[in-house]
N, C-alpha and C positions, 0 to 999 in steps of 0.2 A: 504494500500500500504506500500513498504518498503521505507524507505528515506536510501538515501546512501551519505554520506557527503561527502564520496569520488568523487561526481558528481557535487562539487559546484563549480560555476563559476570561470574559473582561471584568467579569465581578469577582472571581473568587481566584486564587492560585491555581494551578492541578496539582497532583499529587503524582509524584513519581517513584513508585514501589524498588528499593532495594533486592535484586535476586544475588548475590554473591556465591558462586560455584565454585568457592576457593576451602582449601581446610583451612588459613589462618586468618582469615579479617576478621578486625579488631573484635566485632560486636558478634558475627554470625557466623565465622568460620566453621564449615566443617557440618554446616547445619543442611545441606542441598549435597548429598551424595551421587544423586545420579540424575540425570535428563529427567527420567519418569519425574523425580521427587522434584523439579526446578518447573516441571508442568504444572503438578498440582497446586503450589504455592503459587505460581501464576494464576491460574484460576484464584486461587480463595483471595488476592490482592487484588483483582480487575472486580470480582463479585461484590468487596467492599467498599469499591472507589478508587481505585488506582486508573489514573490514564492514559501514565506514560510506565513500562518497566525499565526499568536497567540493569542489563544483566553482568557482571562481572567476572574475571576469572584471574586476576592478578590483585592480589590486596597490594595498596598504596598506602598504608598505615605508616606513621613513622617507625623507621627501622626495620622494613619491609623490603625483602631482597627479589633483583628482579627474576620473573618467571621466565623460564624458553618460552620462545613463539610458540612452537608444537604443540608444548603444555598447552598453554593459553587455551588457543585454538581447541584443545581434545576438551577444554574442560566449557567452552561458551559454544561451540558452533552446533553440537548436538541439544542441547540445551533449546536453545535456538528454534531449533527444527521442532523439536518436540513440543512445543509452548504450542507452534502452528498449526503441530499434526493433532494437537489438542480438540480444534478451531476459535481460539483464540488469537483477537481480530488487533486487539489494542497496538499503540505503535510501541516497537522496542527500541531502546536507546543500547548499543554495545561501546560499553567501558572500558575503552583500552587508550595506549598511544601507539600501537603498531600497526601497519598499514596492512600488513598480512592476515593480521586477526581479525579487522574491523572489513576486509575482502570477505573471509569466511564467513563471517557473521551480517552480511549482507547478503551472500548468497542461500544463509541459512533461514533467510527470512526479516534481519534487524530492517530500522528505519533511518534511525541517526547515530553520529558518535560523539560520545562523549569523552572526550580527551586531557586528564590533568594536565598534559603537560602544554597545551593549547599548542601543538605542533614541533614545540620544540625537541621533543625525543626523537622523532620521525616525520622531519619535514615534509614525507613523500604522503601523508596520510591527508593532506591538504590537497592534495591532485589526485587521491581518490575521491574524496569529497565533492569537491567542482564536480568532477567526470559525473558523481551519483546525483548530484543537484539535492543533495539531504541535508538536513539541518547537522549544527555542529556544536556543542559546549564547549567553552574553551574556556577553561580554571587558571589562576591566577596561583603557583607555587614557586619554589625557590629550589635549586639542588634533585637531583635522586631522593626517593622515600628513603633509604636508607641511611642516607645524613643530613635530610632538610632540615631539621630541628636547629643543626649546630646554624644555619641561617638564618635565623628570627630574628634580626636585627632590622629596626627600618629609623629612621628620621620621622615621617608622618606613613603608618601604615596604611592608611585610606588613601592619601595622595601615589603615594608607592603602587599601590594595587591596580586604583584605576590607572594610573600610564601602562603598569604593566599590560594590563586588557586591552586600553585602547592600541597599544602595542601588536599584539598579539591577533587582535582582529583587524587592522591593517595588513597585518601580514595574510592570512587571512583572503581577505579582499585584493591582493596583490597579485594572489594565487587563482582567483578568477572565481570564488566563494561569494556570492552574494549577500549583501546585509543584512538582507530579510529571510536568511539561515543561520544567523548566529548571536548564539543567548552564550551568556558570561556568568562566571562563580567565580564570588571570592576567594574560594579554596580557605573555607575555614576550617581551622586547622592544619593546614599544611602549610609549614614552617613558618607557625605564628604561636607564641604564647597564649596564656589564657586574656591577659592583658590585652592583647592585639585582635583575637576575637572579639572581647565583648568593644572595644574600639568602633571595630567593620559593623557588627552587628547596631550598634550607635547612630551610626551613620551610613546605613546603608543606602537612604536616599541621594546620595552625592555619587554613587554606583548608577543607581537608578537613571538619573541628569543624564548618562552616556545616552541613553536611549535606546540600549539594546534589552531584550528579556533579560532576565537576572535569574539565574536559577542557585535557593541558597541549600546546602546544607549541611548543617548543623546534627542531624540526625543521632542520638546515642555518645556525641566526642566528651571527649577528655573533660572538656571544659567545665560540661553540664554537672559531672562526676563532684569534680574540684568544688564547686560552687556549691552544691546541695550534700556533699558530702556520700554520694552512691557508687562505691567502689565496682560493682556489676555493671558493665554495660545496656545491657537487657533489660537493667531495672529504672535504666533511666529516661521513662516515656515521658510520665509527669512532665521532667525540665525538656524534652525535646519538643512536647506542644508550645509549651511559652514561646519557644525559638520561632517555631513555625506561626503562631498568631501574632505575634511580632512584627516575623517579614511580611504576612497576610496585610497586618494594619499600612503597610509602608508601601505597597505594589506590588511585590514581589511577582513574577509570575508563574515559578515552579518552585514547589518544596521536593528535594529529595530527602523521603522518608526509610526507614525500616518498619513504622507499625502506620499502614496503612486507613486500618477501620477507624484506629483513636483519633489520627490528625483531621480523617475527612470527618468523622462526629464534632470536633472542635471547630472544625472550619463552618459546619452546618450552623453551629449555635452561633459563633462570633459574627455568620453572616446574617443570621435574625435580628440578633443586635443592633447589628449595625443598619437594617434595611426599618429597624420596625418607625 
């Protein structure tokens, strides 16, 4: 199918369900063992409100070593297929910065890519994109997951961020990527302290000002932990709604989440609220 971002919700964010096919990410590693199990979870995320997936098969957490292509590939492209052979319509987003993987996962069925490293790992991943005319994420990080932490240094992190983006989507658009395919993350948490998240999250509308979709997430980090004191990642829904009705209140236009049913129930009421 075609995703057209021109279609995305104008009152409310969408919801973008976390599938991660990896044994070690941070939150869910090791929780999606095979294609079947990455189907059904698909299903029960789209049945709750999920409208975009993202599937993933290399954790980016800090201190996260890179995966082989192969791997990648053995662990998202069947994935992928099976979601479809499911018939399961929603558009999928694949999670990588490798051009070989984000090939497979196109062919297996994806819609768009989502890319930490907004091309910089694999410049070539930008002239597949063109070539597919698909929407693209492009995150705002510093370094390899494996040492971006020792990177958290900025002068004005929000000022830092957006050049980096508007950076990044130049590049982008140079590459023959149209504008109106590409939504931006501040990559919270990647190679940022907790200080410098709640900063971005502050001031998320000076992101916003760029004009491109903003896609935040916050989902399950560190941060949330540190702040409410919830050492389980799993356990940290409560603080990851606040994050999400937060950017909700601000524009935001996609939330990537992990607990799909709680943010769209939050999103329902905050948007009564707001409408009544």
């Amino acid at each position: 199918m075609t995703m057209d971002l021109s279609a995305l919700a104008a009152d409310r964010p969408c919801v973008m369900g976390i599938l991660n096919v990896t044994p070690d990410s941070f939150s869910d590693g090791g929780d999606l063992t095979s294609a079947t199990a990455a189907a059904v979870r698909a299903g029960e995320m789209v049945g709750t409100g999920a409208d975009i997936l993202d599937i993933g098969g290399e954790s980016t957490r800090p201190g996260a070593e890179e995966v082989p292509m192969e791997e990648e590939i053995r662990r998202t492209a069947p994935a992928i297929r099976a979601i479809r052979d499911a018939g399961i319509t929603a558009p999928i987003s694949i999670d990588t910065r490798k051009v070989k993987v984000a090939e497979a996962a196109l062919a297996a069925g994806a819609d768009m890519v989502n890319d930490v490293s907004a091309f910089r790992f694999d410049p070539e991943l930008a002239d597949l994109v063109a070539a597919k005319a698909i929407p693209v994420c492009l995150m705002h990080s510093k370094g390899p997951p494996a040492t971006m932490q020792q990177e958290a240094q900025y002068d004005d992190v929000v000022a830092e961020v957006r050049d980096h983006l508007v950076e990044r989507m130049e590049f982008a658009v140079s590459r023959s990527i149209s504008l109106d395919r590409i939504i931006l993350d501040p990559g919270i948490g990647f190679a940022k302290t907790m200080a410098h998240d709640l900063i971005l999250l502050n001031r998320l509308r000076e992101l916003l000002d760029v004009g491109q979709p903003i896609l935040l997430g916050a989902s399950r980090k560190k941060f949330i932990g540190r702040i409410a004191n919830v050492p389980v990642a799993k356990d940290r829904v409560p603080g990851s709604l606040a994050v999400a009705l937060h950017g909700a209140s601000l524009g935001v236009q996609i939330l990537r989440v992990h607990d799909v049913a709680a943010t769209v129930q939050a999103l329902a009421v905050w948007r009564a609220i707001r409408d009544a």
